[in-house]
N, C-alpha and C positions, 0 to 999 in steps of 0.2 A: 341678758343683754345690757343691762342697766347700766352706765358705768364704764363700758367697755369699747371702743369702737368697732363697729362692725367689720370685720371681716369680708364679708359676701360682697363688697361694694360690686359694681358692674358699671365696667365703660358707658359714659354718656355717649348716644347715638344723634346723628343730625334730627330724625324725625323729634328725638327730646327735647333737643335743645332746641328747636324751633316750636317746639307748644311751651316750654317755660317764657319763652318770649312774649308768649300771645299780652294783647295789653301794651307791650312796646314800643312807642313811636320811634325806636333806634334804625336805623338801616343795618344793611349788611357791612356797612364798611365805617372806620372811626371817622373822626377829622381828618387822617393824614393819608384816606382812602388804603389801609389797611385793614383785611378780612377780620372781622371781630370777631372769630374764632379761634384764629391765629394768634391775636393779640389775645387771647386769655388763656393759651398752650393748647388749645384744642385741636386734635386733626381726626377729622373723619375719613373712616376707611373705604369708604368708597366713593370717595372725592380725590383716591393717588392710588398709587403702584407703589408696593417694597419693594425696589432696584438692587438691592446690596440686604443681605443677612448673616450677621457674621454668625447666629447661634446655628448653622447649618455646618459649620467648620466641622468636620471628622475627627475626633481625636485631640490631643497634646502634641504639641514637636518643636523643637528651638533649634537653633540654630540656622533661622530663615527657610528652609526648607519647606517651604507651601506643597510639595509634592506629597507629603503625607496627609494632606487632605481629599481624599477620597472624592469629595463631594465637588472638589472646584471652587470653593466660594469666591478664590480671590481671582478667579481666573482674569486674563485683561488690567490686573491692577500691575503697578510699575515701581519703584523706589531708585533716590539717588544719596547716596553721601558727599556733603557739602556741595553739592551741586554738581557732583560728575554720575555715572551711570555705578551701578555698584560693583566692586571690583573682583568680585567672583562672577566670572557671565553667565555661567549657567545658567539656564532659562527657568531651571525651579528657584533660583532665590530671588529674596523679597528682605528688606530690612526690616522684620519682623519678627516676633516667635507669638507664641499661640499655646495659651496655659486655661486648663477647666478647674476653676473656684467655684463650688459651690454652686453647681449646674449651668452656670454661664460662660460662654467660651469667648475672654480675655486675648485681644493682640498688643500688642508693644509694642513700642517703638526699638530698633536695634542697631546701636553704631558705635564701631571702636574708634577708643580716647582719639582725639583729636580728628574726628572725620563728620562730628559737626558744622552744621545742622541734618539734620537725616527730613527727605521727603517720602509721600507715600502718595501717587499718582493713581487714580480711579478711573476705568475705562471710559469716561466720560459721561454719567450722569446727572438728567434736568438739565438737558442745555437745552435752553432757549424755552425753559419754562416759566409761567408765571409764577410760580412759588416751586420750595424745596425744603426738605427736614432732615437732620440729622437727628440720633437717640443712643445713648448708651450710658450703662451702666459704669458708674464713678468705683476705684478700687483703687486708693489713695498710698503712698509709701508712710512707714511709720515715723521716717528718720528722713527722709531727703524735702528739702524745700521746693518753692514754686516754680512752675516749667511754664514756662512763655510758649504759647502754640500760634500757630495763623491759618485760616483756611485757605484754599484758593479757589478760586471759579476754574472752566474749564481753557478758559484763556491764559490760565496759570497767573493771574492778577488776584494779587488779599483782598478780600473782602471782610475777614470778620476777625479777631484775635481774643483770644482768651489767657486766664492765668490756670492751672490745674495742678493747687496747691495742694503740702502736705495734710494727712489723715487728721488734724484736728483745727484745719482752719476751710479749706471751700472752693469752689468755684467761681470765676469773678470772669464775666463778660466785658467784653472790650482789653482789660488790664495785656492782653498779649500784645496790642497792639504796640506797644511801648519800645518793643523789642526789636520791631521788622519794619525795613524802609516799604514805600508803596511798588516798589518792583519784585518784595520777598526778599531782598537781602537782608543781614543782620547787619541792625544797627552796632557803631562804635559805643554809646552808649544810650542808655535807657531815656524814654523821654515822649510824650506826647500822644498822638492815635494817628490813622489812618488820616490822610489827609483831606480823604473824602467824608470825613464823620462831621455831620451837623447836629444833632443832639441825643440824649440819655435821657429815658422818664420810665422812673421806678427805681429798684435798690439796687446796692454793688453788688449782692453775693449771694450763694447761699450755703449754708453749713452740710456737712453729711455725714453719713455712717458707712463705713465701706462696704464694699459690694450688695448695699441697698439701693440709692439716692439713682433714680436715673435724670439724665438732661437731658433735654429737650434743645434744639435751638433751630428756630422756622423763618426762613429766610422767603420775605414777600417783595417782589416787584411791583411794578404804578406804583410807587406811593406818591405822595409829593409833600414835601416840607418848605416850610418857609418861601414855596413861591418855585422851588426847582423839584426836577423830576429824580426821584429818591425809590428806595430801596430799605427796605425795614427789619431788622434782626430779633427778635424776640428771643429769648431765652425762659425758658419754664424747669422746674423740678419737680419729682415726684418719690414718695417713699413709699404707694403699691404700686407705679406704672399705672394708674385707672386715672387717680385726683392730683393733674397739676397745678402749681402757684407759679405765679409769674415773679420772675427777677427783674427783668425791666426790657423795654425794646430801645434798641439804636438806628437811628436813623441816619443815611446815608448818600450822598449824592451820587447820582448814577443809575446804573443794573447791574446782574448779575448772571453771568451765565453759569448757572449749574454749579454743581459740586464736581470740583477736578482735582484736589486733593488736599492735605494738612501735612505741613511742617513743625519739627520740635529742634529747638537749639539747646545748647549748654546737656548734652548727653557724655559723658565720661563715667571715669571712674572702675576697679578692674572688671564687673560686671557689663559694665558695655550698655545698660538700661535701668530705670527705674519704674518701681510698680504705677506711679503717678505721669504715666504714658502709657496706661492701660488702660483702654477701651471694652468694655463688657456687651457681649450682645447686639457691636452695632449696626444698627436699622438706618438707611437711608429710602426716602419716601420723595417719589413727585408727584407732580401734581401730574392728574389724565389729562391725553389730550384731547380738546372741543370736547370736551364735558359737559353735559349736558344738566343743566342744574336739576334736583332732586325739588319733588316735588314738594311745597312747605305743607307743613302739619296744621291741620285746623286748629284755628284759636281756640284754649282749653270749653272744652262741650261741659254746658250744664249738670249738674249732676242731677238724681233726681229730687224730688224737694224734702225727702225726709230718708235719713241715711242709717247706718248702723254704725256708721265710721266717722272720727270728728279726729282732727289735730287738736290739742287740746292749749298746746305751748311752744314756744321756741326759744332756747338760749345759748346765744355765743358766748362763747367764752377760748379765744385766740382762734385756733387753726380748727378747732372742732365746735359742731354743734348738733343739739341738745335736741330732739322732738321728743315730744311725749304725746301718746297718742292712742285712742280705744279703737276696737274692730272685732269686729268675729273672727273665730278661730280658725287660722289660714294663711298663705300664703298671702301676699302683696307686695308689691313696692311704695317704696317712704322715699321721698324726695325732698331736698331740703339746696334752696338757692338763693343766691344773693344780689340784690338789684343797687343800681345807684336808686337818686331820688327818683330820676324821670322815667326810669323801668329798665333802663340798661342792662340786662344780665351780665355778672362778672362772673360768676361763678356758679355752680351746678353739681349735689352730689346725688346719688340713687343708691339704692339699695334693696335686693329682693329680697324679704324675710318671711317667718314664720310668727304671726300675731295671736298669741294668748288667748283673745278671748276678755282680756281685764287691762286697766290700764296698765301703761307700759312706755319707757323711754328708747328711742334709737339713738344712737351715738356716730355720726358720721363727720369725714373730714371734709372742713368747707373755706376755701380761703375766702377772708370775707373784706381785707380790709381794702380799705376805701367805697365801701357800702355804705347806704343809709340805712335799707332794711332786709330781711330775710324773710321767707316766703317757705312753706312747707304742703305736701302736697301728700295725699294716697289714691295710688293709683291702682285696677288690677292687676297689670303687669306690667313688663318693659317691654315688652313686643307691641299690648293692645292699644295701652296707657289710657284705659278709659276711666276720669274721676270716680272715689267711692264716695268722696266728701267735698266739702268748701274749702277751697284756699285758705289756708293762715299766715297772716300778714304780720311781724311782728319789727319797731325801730329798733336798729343798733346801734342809734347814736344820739 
């Protein structure tokens, strides 16, 4: 394992993420009264509903024909070109096609030259929820440049716009805005954001590799910024789907009702689509309703006072870090997380492995920056998470 990162990572669950907390004085929510799980790309699964799965899609078929999916995924969704209904009525089409890369089932966007911008209308999910998520898998064109996109709530009002550039530059939160007035028409020329946008905190972009890199983007109501009631956009990446990093959240005057659909402008050309209007596997998620919060996890319990198990070290070194660590021969989980000064957890990795018996390093991916220090842990398992040793505390700065 030395050397390597681990493979075997496993999704961080609420009960986890609330004992790496223990020690804490953080609340549940930032300054800007956004869920500080959100704001670090986290979403627990049993804190929302999957609404929308595109990986259930049946099959391959282009030429908008949603009828060859067996399964119904798209059922209830709607599309129009440049703003009329689509010009074939048939009730099987969709300005869409639907291609399987590499086990994940890919839609497009689909519209002939000059019948942009193309929308895609969703039967109306997360209305009138306190939060909402969008996820999919990035599958970049190798030759066409950046596609301006915008979301819409279910009031068909933009609330969020993106860039989803070509295959060796990234995805850039907010940059779609540039493109589209606040009513979703296309602007005359490029220029500015949303006119309800109050501020950016974190970075522009992030790089990818095609059909790996999934997005994230988690859209929070109550927030409140500078004094008015706001609406927070967070955007995250991931290259296994388990460990995201955060791009940056935007913050936004207003609310937002739901996800009700995404537009792409500047679609020509004699294919009629480009691969960087391709969506991989997409998940949309809201939040339950009158949810009932889960119960928090006891502050990390003693261990007992002489172990078999010791962390021994911890080094970052960028996006990954470093335990090394003794135990008897066996299964466990190795945990390794990252705190501001005052205990804030940013971030959070796990992994269940098989321990030697001799000393021995784990290699896991941990976004750490803007940390003070990192913190590493072995646990029985990730069901029980009962301590086998003492916390190791180690500065990263």
């Amino acid at each position: 394992m030395d050397g390597a990162v681990d493979s075997s990572a496993v999704a961080i669950t609420k009960e986890m993420y609330d004992a790496l907390k223990a020690g804490s004085e953080e609340t549940k929510y930032n300054e800007y009264g956004v869920d500080l799980t959100h704001a670090n790309g986290i979403i627990f699964p049993d804190s929302c509903d999957v609404v929308f799965d595109a990986s259930k899609i049946s099959g391959s078929f282009t030429d908008y024909d949603i009828t060859a999916d067996a399964n119904n995924a798209f059922t209830g969704w709607s599309s129009t070109w440049n703003g009329v209904a689509a010009e074939d009525t048939a009730s099987k089409q969709m300005n869409c096609n639907f291609i399987t890369v590499g086990g994940k089932q890919y839609f497009q966007f689909y519209g002939p030259s000059g019948k942009a911008p193309v929308s895609l209308y969703t039967p109306g999910y997360a209305k009138n929820k306190d939060w909402f998520a969008l996820e999919f898998t990035l599958n970049s064109s190798t030759t066409v440049g950046c596609h301006d996109s915008i979301l819409l709530d279910n009031d068909k009002k933009p609330f969020f716009g993106y860039a989803y550039a070509k295959y060796n530059d990234g995805f850039f939160p907010g940059d779609g805005e540039r493109h589209y007035n606040d009513d979703g028409s296309v602007k005359s020329a490029l220029s500015g954001q949303l006119t309800s946008f109050l501020a950016e905190i974190g970075g522009a972009s992030c790089k990818y590799t095609n059909g790996q890199t999934i997005v994230r983007i988690i859209v929070d109501n109550n927030a409140v910024y500078d004094g008015k009631d706001a609406y927070a956009v967070t955007t995250a990446y991931s290259e296994d789907g388990l460990n995201f990093t955060v791009i940056n959240t935007r913050y936004y005057s207003g609310s937002v009702n739901g996800f009700g659909g995404m537009t792409v402008d500047a679609l020509s050309g004699s294919s009629h689509w480009y691969d960087n209007t391709r969506y991989g596997n997409m998940k949309v998620y809201e939040a339950k309703a009158n949810k009932t919060p889960s119960e928090t996890a006891s502050p990390e319990p003693s261990p007992e006072p002489e172990s078999d198990y010791a962390v021994t070290d911890i080094s970052v070194n960028g996006g990954t870090v470093s335990v090394s660590v003794t135990g008897k021969a066996g299964k466990a989980a190795v945990i390794a997380a990252a705190y501001k000064a005052d205990g804030t957890l940013i971030s959070a990795a796990v992994t269940e492995t098989a321990l030697t018996g001799e000393a021995q390093t784990i290699d896991l991916r941990l976004a750490s920056e803007g940390a003070d220090y990192a913190a590493a842990y072995i646990w029985d398992g990730v069901s029980t998470m009962k301590p086998l040793c003492k916390k190791y505390k180690e500065n990263i700065k």
